[in-house]
N, C-alpha and C positions, 0 to 999 in steps of 0.2 A: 765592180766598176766604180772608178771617182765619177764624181758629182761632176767634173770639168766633163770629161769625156761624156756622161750620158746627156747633158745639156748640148754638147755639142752634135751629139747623132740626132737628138728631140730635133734639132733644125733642121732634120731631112724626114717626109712622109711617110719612110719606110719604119715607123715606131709611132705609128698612129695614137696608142693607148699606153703611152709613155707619159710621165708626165711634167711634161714641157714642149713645144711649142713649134709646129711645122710654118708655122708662117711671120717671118721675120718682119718682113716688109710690111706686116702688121704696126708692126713699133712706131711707123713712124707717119707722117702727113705728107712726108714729102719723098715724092718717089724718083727724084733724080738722084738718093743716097742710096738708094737700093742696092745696086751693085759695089760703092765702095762695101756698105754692111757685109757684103756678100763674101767680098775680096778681104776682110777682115778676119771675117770667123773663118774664112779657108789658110788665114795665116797661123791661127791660133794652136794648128795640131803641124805646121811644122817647126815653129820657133815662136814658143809663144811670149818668152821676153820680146822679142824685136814686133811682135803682136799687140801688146799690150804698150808699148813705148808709140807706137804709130795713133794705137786705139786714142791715147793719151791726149796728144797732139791735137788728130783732131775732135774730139771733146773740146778743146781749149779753142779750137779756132771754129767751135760754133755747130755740130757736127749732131746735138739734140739727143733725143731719144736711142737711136740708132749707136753713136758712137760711143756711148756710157753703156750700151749695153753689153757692145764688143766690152771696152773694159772691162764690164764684170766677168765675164764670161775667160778673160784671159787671165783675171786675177786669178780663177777658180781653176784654173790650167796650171798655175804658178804655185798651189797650195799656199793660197791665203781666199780661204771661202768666209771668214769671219769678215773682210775686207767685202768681198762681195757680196756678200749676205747686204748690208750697207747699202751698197752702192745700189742694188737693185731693190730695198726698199723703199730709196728716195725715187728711184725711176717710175714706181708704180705711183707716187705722188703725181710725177712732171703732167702736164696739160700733154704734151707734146706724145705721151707712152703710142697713144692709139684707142682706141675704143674698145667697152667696157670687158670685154673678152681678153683683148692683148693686157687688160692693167690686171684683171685676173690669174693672167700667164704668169706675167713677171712677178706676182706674190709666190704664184706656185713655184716660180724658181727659187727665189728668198729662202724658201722651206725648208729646201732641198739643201742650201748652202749651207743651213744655221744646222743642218741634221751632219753634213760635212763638218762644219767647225764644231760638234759636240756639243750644241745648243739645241738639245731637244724642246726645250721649254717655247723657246722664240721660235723654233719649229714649225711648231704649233699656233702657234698665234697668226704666223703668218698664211700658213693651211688653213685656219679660219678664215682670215681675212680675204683669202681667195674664194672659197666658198661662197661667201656673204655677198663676193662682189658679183659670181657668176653662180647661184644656184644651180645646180641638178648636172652640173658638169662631171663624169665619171673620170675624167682623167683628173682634174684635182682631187679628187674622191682615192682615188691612188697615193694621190700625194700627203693627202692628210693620215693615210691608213700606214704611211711611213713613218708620216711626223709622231702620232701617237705610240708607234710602236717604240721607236726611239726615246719618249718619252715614257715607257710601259705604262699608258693608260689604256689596257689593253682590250676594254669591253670596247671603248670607241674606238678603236682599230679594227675588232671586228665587225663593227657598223661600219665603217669606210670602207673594207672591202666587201661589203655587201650591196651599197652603194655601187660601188665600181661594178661589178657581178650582174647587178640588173642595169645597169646603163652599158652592157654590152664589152667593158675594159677589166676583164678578168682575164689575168696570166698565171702562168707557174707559180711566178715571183709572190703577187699579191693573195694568190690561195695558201703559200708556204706564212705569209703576215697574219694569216684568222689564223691558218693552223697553230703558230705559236702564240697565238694571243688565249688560243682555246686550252693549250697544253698549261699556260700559266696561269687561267683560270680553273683549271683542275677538268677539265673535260675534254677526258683522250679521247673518246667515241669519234665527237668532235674533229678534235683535231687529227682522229687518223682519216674523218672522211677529206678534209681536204688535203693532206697530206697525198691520198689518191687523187683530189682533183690537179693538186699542182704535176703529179706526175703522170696526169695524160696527155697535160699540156707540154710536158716536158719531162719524157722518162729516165733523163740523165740529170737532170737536177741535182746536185753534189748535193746542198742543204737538205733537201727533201731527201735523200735518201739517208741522209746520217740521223734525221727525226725518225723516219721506218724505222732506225734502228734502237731510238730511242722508246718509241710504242711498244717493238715487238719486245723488247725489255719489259715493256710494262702489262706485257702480255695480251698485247692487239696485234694480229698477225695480216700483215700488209703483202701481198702477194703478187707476184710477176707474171699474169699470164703471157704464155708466147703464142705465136700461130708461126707454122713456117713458111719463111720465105720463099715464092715459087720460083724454082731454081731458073727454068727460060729466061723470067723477067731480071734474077740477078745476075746471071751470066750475061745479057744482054746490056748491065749498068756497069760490068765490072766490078763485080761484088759478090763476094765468096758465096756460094751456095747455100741455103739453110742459117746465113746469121744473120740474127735479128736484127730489123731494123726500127728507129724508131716509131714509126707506124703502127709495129705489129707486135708491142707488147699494150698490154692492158692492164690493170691496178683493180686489187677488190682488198677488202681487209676484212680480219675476222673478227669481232668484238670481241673481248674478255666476257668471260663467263656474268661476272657482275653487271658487266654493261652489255648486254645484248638491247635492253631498251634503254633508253633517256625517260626525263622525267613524264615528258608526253608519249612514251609509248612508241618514241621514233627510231628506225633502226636506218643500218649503211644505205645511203643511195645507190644500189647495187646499178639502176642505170645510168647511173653517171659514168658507171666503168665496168662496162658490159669483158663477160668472159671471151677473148680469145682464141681459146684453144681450139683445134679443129676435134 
């Protein structure tokens, strides 16, 4: 997914632990721009030149916090995030952003941009700078465990997702970011357990399942339990009898012979991903 596109869904609730920003209206002091904001970014996913020409405009005729950020957000639609990237880390400057949260936001967005424009380094700075401005937030916690990754500093990638994991905002996504941060630190144990975590949050994970493949190569055997589907309840959904669904597979893996412990004597979180099978 482009960095335009997931900025754009972060502005609806439905992506709580995403990282960027369900409350627009946040941005700004003045709540009679709300709905143009509103009527902007709802332009940006169907013509986002004639979106960014409008954004533009009004910007220019005084339009503050709000309409600089349409802009960025439509530059990033337009594939120019190095543009954006810009734009939104003068906005986290502006007095006018919003309060210490919303200026928080818009670094985390910067991050995200400069991880789009192939600037892992500025990335990260700006994933700090979010951090620093909102401590203990798990969704920028998200966003810096990108930036690092991007950057392959990858112990502190996997501190950002651990971060995120105790503040409640672990996904697929961000358990497959330790997983690889753990494979490139040479700890497959590791990295197959979250490799199992990413995929019970998500057992079609295309990434996560090409690393299974890569473990079980390395001789850690990542396994599919099923249970089957009770046929009433799938004939009743319209859903072929007995195939799985994602519910009802489960993930265990089996260490290599050498790593059955880690150095503390730790083995698989077997109930992170309980068997299955009937």
């Amino acid at each position: 997914m482009s960095t335009a596109l997931a900025l754009f869904l972060l502005l609806s609730p439905e992506a709580p632990f995403q990282p960027a920003f369900d409350r627009p209206d946040a941005l700004t002091r003045y709540s009679s721009t709300t709905a143009q904001y509103a009527d902007c970014v709802s332009l940006i996913s169907e013509d986002p030149a004639i979106a960014a020409e409008g954004a533009r405009t009004w910007m220019f005729d005084g339009g503050g916090a709000p309409a600089m950020h349409c802009v960025a957000i439509a530059d990033l639609a337009l594939g120019r995030p190095r543009l954006a990237a810009v734009r939104l880390l003068e906005l986290s400057e502006r007095p006018d952003v919003g309060d210490t949260n919303a200026r928080a936001s818009v670094l985390g967005e910067a991050a995200l941009a400069w991880i789009d424009a192939g600037e892992p380094g500025f990335a990260v700075e700006a994933a700090e700078a979010a951090l620093a401005t909102a401590p203990g937030r798990p969704d920028l916690s998200v966003v810096a465990a990108k930036a690092y990754a991007a950057d392959e500093e990858w112990q502190q990638a996997a501190d950002a997702v651990t971060a995120a994991a105790d503040g409640g905002a672990a996904t697929s996504e961000t358990y497959l970011i330790r997983a690889r941060a753990m494979r490139a630190l040479g700890k497959n144990q590791a990295a197959a357990e979250d490799v199992v975590n990413s995929l019970s949050k998500d057992p079609f994970n295309l990434d996560a399942l090409v690393m299974r493949g890569e473990l079980i190569q390395a001789g850690i055997f990542i396994d599919a339990n099923y249970r089957r589907t009770n046929d009433v309840a799938a004939s009743a959904s319209g859903q072929a009898a007995n195939r799985p669904q994602a519910e009802d597979i489960g993930w265990a893996f089996t260490p290599a012979p050498e790593e059955k412990s880690g150095e503390n004597g730790e083995t698989a979180r077997d109930a992170e991903s309980p068997d299955l099978r009937d």
